[in-house]
Backbone and ligand atoms as CSV (ligand in chain L), in Angstrom:
chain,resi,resn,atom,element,x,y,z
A,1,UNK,N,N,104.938,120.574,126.129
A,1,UNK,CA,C,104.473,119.319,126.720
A,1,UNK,C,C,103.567,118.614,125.730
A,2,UNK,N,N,103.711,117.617,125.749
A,2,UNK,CA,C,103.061,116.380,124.658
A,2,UNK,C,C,101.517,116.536,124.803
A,3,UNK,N,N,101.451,116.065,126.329
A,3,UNK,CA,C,99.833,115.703,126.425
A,3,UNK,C,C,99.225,116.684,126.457
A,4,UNK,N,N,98.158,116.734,125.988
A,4,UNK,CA,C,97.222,117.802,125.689
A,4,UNK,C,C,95.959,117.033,125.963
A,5,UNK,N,N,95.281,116.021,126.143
A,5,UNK,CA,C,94.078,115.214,126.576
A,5,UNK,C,C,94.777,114.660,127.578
A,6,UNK,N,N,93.903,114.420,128.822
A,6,UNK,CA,C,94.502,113.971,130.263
A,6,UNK,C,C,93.049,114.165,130.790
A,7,UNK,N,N,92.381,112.623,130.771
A,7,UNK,CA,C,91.204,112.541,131.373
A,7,UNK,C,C,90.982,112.574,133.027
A,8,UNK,N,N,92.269,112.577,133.498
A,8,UNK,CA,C,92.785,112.061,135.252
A,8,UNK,C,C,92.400,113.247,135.601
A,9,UNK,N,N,92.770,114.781,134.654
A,9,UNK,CA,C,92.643,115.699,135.259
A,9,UNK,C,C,91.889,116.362,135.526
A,10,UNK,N,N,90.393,115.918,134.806
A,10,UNK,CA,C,88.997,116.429,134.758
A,10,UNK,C,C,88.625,116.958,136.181
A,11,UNK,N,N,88.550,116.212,137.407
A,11,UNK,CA,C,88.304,116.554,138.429
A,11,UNK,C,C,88.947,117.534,139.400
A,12,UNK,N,N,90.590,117.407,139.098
A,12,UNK,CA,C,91.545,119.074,139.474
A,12,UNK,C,C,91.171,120.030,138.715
A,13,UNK,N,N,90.910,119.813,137.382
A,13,UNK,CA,C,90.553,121.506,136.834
A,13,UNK,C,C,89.224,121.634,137.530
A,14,UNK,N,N,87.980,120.677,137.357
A,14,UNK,CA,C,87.019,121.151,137.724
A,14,UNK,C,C,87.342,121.961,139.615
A,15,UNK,N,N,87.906,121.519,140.108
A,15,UNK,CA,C,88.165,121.963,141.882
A,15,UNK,C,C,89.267,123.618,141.490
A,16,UNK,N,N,90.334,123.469,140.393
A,16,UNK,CA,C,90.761,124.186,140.734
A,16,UNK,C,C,91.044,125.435,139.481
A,17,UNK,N,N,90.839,124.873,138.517
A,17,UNK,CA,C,90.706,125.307,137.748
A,17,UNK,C,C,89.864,126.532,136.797
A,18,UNK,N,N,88.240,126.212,137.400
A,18,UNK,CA,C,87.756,127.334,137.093
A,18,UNK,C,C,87.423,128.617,137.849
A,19,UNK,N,N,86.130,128.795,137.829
A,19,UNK,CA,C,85.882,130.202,139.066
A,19,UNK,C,C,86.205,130.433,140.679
A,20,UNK,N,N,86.732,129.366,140.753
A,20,UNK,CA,C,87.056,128.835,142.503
A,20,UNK,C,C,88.052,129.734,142.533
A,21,UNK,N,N,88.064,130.113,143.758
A,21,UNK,CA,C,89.140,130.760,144.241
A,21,UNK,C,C,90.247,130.025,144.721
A,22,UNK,N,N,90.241,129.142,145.060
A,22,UNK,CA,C,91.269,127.947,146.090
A,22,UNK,C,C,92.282,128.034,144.801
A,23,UNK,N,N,93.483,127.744,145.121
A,23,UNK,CA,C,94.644,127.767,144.214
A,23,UNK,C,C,95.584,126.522,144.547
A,24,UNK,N,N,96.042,125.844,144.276
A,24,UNK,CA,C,96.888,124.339,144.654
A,24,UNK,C,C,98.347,125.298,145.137
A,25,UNK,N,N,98.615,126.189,144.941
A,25,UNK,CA,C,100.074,126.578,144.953
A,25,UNK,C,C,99.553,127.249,146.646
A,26,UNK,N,N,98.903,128.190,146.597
A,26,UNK,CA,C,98.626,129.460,147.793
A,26,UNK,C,C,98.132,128.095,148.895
A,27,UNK,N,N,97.928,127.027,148.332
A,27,UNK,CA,C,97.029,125.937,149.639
A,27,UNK,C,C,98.000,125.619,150.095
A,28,UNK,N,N,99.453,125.323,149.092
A,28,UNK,CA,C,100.262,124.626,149.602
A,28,UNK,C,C,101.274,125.356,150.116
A,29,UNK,N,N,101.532,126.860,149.909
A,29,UNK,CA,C,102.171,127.707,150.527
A,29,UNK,C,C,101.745,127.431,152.573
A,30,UNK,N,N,100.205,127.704,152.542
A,30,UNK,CA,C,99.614,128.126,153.930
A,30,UNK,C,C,99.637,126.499,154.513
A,31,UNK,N,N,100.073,125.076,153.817
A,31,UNK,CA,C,99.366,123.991,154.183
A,31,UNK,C,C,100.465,123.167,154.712
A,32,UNK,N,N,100.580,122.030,155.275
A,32,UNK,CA,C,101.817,121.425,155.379
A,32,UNK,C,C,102.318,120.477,154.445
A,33,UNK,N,N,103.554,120.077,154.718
A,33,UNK,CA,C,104.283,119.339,153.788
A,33,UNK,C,C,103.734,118.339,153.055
A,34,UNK,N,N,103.377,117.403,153.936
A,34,UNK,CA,C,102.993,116.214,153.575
A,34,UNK,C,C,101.795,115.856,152.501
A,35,UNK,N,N,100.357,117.275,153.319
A,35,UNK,CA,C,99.474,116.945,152.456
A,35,UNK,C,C,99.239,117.617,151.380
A,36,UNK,N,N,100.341,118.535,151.128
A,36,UNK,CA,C,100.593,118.799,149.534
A,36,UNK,C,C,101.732,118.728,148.593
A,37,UNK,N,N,102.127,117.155,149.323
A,37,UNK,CA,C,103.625,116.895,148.494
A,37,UNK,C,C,104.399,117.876,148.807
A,38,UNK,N,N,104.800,118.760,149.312
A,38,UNK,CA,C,105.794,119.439,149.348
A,38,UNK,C,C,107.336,119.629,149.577
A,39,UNK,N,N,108.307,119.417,148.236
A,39,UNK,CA,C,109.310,118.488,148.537
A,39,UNK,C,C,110.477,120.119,149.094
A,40,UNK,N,N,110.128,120.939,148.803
A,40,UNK,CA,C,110.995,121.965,149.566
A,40,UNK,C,C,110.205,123.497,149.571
A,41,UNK,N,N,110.986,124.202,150.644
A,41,UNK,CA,C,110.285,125.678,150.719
A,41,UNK,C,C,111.690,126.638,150.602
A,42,UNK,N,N,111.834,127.671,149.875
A,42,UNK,CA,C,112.741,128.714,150.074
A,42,UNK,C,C,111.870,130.029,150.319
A,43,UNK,N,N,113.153,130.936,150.479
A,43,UNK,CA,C,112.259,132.255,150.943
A,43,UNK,C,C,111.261,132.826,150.120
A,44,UNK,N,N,111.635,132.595,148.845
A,44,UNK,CA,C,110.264,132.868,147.953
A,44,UNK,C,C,109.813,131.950,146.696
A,45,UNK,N,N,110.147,130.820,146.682
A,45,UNK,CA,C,109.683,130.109,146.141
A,45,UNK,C,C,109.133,128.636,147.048
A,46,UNK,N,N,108.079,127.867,145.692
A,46,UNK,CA,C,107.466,126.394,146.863
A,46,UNK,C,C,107.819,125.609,145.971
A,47,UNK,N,N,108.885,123.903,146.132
A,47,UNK,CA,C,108.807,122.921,145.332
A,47,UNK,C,C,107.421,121.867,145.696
A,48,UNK,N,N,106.468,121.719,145.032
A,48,UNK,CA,C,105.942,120.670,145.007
A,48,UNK,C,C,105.702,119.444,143.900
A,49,UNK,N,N,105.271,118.390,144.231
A,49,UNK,CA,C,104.453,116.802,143.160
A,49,UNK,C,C,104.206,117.775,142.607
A,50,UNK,N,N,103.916,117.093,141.211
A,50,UNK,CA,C,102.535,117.613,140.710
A,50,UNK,C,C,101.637,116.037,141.061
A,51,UNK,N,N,100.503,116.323,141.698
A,51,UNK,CA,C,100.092,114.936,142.067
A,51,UNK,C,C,99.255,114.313,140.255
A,52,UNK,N,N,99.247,114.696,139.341
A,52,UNK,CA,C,98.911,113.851,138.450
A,52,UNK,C,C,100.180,114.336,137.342
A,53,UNK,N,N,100.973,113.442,137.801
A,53,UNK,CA,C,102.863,113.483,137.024
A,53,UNK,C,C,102.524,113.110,135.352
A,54,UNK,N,N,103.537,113.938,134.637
A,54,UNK,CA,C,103.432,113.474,133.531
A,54,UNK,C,C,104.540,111.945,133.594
A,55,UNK,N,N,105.099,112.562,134.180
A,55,UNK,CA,C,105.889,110.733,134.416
A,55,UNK,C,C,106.361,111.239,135.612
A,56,UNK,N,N,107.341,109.958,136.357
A,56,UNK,CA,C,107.522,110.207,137.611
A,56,UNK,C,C,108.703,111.004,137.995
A,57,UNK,N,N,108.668,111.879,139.410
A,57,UNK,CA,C,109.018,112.631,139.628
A,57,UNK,C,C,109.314,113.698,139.282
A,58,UNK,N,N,107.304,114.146,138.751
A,58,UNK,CA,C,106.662,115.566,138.612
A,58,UNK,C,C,107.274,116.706,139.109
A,59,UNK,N,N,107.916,117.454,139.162
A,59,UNK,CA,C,107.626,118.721,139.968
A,59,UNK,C,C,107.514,119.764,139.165
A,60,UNK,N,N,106.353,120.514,140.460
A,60,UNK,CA,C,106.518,122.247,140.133
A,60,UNK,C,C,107.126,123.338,140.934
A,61,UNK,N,N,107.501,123.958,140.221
A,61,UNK,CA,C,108.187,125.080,141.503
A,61,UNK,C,C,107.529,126.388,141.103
A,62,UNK,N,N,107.109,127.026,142.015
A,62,UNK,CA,C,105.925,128.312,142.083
A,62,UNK,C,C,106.644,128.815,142.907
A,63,UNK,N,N,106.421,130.531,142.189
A,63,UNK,CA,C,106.696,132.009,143.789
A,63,UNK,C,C,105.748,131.417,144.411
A,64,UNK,N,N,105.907,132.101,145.716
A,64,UNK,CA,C,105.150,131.714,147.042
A,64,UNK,C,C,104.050,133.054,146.587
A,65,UNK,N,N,104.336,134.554,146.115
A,65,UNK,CA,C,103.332,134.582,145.482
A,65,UNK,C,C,102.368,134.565,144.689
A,66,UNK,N,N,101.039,135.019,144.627
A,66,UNK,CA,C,100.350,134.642,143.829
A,66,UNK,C,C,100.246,135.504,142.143
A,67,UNK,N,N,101.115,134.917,141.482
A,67,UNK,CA,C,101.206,136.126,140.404
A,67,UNK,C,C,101.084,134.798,138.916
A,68,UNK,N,N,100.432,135.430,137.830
A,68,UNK,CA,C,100.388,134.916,136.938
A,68,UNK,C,C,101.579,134.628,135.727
A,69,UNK,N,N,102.190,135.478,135.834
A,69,UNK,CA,C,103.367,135.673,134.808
A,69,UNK,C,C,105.029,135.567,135.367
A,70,UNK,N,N,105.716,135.342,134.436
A,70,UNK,CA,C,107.253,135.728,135.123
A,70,UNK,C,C,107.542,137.008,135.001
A,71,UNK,N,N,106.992,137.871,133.835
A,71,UNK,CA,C,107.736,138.978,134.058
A,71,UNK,C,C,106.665,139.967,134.895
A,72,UNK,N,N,106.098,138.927,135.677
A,72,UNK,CA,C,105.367,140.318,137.021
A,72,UNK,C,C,106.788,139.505,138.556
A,73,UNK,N,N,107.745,138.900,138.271
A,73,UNK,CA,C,108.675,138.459,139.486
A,73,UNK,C,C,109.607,139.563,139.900
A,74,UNK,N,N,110.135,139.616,141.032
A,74,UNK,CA,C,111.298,140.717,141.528
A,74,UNK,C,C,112.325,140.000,140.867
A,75,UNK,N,N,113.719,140.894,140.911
A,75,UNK,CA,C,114.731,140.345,140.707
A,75,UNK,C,C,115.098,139.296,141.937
A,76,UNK,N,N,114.657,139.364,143.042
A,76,UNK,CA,C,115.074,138.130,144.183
A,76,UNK,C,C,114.282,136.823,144.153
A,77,UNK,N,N,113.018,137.404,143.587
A,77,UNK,CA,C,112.185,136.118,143.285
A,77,UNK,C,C,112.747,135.331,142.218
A,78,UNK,N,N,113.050,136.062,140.961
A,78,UNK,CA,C,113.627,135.281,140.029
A,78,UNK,C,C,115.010,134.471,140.416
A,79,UNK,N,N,116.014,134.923,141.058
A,79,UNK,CA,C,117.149,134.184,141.326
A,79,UNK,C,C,116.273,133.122,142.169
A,80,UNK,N,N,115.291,133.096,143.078
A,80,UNK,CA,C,115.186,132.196,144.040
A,80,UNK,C,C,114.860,131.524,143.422
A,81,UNK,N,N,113.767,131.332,142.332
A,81,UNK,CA,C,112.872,130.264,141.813
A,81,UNK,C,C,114.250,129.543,140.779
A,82,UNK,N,N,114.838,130.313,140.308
A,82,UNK,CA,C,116.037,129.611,139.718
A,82,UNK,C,C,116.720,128.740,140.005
A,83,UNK,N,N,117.425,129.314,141.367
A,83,UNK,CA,C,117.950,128.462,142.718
A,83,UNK,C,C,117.290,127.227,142.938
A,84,UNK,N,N,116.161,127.195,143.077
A,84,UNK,CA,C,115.348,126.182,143.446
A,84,UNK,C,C,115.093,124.980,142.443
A,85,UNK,N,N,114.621,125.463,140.924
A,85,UNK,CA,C,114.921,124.375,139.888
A,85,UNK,C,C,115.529,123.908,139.604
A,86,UNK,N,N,117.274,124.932,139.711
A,86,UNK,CA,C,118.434,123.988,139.595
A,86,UNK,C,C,118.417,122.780,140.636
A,87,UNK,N,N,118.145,123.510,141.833
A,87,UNK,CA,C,118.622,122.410,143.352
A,87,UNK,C,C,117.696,121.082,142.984
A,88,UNK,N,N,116.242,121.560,142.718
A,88,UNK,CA,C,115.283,120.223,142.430
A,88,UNK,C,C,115.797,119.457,140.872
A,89,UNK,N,N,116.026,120.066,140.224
A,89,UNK,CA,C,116.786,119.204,138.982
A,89,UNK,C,C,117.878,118.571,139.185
A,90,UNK,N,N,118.873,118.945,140.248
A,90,UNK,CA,C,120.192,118.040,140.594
A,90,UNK,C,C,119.588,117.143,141.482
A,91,UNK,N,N,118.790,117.014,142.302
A,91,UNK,CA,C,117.898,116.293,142.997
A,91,UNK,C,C,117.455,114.979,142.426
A,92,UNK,N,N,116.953,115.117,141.504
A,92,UNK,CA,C,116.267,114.134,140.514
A,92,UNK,C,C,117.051,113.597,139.628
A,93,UNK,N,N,118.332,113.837,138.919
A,93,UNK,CA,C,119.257,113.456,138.459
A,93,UNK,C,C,120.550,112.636,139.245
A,94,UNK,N,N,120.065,113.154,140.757
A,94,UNK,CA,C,121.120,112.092,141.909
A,94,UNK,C,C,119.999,111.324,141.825
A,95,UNK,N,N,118.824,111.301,142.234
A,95,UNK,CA,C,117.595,110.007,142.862
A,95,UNK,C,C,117.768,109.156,141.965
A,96,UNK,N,N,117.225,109.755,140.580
A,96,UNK,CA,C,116.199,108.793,139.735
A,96,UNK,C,C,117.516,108.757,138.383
A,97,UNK,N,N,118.239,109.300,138.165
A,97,UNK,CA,C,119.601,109.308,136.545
A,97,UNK,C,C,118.634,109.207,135.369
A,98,UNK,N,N,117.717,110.303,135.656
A,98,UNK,CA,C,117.133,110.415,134.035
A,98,UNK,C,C,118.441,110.760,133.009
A,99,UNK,N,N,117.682,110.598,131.799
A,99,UNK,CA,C,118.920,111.100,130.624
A,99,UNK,C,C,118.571,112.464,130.428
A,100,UNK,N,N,117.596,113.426,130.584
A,100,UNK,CA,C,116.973,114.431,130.502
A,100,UNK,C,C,116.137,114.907,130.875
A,101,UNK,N,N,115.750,116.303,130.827
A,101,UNK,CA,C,114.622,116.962,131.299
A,101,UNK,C,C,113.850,117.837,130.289
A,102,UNK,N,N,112.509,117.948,130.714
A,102,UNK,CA,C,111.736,119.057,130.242
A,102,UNK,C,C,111.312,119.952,131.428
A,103,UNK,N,N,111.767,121.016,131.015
A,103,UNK,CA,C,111.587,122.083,132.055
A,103,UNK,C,C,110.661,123.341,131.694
A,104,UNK,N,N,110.123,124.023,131.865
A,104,UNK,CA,C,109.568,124.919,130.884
A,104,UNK,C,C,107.837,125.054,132.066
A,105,UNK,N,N,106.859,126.374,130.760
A,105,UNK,CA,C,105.741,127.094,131.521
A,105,UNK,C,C,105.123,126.961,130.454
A,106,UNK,N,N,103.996,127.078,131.044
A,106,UNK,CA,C,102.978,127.162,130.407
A,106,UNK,C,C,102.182,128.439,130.214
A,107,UNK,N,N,101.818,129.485,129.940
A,107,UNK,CA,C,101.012,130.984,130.459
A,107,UNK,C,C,100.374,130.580,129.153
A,108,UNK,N,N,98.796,130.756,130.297
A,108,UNK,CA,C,97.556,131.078,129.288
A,108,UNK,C,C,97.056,129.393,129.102
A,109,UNK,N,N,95.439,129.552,129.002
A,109,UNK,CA,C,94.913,128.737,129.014
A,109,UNK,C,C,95.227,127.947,127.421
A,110,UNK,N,N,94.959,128.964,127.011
A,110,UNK,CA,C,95.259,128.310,125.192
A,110,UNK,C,C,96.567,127.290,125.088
A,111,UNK,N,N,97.869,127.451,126.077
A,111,UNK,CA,C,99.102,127.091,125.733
A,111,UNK,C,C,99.241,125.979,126.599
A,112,UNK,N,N,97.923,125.519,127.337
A,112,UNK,CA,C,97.305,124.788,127.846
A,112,UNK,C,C,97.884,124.501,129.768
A,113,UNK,N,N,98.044,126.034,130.280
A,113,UNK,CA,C,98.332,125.728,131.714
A,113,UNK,C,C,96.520,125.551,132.442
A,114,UNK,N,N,97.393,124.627,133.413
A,114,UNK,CA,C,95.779,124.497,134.099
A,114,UNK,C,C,95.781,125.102,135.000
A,115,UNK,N,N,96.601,125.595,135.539
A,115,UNK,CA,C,96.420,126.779,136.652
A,115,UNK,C,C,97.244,127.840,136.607
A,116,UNK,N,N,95.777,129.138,135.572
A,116,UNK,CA,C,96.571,129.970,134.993
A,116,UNK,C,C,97.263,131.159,136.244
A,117,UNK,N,N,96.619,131.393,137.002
A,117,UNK,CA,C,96.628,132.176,137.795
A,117,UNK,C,C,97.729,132.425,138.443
A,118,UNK,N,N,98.397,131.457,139.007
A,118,UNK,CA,C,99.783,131.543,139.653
A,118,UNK,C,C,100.527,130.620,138.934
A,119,UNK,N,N,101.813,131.031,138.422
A,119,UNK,CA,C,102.152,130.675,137.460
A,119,UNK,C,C,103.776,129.334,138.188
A,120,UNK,N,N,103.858,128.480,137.330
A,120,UNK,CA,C,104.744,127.619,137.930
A,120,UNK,C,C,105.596,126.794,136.820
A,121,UNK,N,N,106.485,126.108,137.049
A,121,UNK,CA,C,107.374,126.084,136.109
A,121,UNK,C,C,107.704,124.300,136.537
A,122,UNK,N,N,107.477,123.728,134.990
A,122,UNK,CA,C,107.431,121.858,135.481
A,122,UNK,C,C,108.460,121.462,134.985
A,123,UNK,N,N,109.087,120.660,135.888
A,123,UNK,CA,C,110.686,120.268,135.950
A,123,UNK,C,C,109.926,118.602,135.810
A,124,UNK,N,N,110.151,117.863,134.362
A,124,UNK,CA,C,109.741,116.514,134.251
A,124,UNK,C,C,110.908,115.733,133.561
A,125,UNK,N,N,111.292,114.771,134.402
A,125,UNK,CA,C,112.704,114.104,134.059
A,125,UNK,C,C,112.256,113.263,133.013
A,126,UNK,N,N,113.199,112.771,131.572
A,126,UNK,CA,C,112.848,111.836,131.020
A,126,UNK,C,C,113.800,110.908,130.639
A,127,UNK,N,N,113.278,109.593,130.189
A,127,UNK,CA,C,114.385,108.404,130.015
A,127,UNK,C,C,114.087,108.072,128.835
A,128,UNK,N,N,114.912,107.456,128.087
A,128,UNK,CA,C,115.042,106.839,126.907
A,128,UNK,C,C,113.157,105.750,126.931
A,129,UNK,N,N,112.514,106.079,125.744
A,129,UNK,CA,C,111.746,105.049,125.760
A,129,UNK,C,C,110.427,105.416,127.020
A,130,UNK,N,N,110.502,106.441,127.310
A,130,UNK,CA,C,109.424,106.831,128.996
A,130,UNK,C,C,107.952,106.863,128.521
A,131,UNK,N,N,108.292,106.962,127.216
A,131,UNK,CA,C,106.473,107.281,126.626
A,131,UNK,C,C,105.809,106.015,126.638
A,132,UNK,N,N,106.317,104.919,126.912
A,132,UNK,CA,C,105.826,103.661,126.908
A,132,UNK,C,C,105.612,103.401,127.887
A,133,UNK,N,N,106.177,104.179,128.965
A,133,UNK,CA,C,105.857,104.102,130.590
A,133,UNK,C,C,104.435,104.467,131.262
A,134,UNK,N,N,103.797,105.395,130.436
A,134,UNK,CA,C,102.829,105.912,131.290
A,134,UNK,C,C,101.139,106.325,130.008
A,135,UNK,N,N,100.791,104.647,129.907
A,135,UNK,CA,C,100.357,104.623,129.137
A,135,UNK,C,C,98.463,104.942,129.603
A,136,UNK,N,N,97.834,105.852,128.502
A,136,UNK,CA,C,96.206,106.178,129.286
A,136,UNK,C,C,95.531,105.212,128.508
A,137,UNK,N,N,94.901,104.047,129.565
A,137,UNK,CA,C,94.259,103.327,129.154
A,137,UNK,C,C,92.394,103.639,129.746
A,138,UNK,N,N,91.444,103.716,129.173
A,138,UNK,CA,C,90.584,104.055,129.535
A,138,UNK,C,C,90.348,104.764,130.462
A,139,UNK,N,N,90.854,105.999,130.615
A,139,UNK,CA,C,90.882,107.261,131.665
A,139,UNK,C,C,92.002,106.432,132.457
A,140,UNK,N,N,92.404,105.398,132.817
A,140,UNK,CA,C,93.161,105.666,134.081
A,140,UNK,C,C,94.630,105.378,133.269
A,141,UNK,N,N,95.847,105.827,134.358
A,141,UNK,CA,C,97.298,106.543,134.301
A,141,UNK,C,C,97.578,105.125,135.048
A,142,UNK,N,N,98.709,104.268,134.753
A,142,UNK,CA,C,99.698,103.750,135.405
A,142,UNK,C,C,100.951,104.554,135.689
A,143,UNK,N,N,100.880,104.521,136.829
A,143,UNK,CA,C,102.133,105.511,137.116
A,143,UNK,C,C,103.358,104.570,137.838
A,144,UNK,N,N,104.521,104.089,137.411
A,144,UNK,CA,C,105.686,103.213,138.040
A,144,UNK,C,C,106.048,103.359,139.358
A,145,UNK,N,N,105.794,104.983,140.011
A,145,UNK,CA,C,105.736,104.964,141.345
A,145,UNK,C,C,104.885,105.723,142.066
A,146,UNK,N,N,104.708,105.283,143.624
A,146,UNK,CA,C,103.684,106.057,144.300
A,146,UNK,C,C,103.763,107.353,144.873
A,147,UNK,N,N,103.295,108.094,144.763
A,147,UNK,CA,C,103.740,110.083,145.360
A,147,UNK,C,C,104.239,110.026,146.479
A,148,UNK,N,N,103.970,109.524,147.408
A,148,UNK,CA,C,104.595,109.006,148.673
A,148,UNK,C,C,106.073,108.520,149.115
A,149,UNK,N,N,106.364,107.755,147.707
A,149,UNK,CA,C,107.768,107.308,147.339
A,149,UNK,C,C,108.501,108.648,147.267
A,150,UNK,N,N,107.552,108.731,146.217
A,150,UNK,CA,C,108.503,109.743,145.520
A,150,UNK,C,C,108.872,111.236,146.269
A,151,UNK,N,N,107.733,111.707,146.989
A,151,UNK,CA,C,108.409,112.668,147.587
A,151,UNK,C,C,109.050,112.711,148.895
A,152,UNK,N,N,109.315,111.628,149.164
A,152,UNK,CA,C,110.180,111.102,150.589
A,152,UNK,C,C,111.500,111.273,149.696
A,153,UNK,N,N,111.377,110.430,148.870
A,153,UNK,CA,C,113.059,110.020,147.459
A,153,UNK,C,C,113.578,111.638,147.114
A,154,UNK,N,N,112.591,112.564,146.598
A,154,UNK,CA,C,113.232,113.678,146.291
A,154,UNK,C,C,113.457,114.564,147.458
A,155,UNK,N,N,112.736,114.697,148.626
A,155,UNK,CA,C,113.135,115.402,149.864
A,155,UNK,C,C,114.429,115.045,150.262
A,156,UNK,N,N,114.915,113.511,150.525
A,156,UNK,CA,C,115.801,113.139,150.695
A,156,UNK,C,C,117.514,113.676,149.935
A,157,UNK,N,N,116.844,113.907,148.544
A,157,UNK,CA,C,118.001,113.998,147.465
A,157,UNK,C,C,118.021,115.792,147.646
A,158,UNK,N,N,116.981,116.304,147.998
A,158,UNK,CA,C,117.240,117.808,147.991
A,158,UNK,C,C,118.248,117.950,148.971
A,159,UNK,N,N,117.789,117.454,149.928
A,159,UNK,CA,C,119.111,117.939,151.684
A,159,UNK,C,C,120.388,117.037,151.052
A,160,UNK,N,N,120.350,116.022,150.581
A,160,UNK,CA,C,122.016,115.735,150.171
A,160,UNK,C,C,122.848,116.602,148.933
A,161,UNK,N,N,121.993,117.289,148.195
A,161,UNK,CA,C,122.658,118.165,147.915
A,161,UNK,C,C,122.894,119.393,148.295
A,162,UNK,N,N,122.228,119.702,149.557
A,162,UNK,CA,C,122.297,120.722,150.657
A,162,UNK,C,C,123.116,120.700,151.097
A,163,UNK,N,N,123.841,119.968,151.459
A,163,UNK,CA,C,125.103,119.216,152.284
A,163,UNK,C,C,126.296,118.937,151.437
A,164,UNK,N,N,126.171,119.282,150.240
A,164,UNK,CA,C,127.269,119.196,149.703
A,164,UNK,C,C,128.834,120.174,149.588
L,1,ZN,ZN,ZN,98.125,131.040,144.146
């Protein structure tokens, strides 16, 4: 991932990031849909926003448990979370027709995940020219759409390919 300075995020690491126990993934496991973006649930994995997107239509997909690494996953966890990135990546490629994706983890603070603890995997669609999209102008992010949009747009696109 490109960005490595992201002033937006000062206030999530500070909440979640350091000695706190609260975790954005385990909140949104126990929490409901809405108020943690949550664009799908399987038996052992959670799709959510990431609510500060590197461009639009962020997602992360996390085990439901709380484990730091991939190679601490079962073999059922791993097919599920698999299952699930594919389904949310065909999702976002029916919604939004990016030309590509970056998909990929982060482990370890150094390699710069912000929430090392439970580990999650960011599915970020990109378009020709997107870096011009989401430009940081004095701490604040223009973002082209609102989280609200967007995770109504990708909930929507998950069940139509449910139905396929
Ligand atoms: Zn957790």
């Amino acid at each position: 991932m490109r960005v490595l300075w992201a002033p937006w995020r000062i206030e999530y690491l500070r909440k979640y990031g350091g000695g706190v126990k609260s975790c954005i993934f385990c909140d949104a496991v126990r929490g409901d849909d809405r108020s943690h973006y949550v664009v799908f649930r399987s038996r052992y994995s959670i799709a959510m926003l990431n609510i500060y997107p590197y461009n639009t239509a962020h997602v992360m997909v996390a085990p439901i448990r709380h484990v730091p690494r991939p190679d601490l996953l079962t073999e059922e966890e791993i097919m599920d979370i698999h299952r699930l990135v594919t389904l949310v990546m065909r999702a976002i490629e029916d919604e939004y027709s990016p030309q590509g994706f970056n998909i990929g983890m982060n482990i370890g603070r150094v390699a710069g995940a912000g929430i090392e603890a439970h580990m999650h995997i960011h599915i970020v669609p990109r378009w020709n020219g997107d870096t011009n999209f989401m430009p940081v102008i004095a701490g604040t992010k223009v973002m082209p759409e609102d989280l609200v949009t967007t995770w109504k747009r990708i909930r929507g696109a998950i069940q139509r390919q449910l139905s396929k």
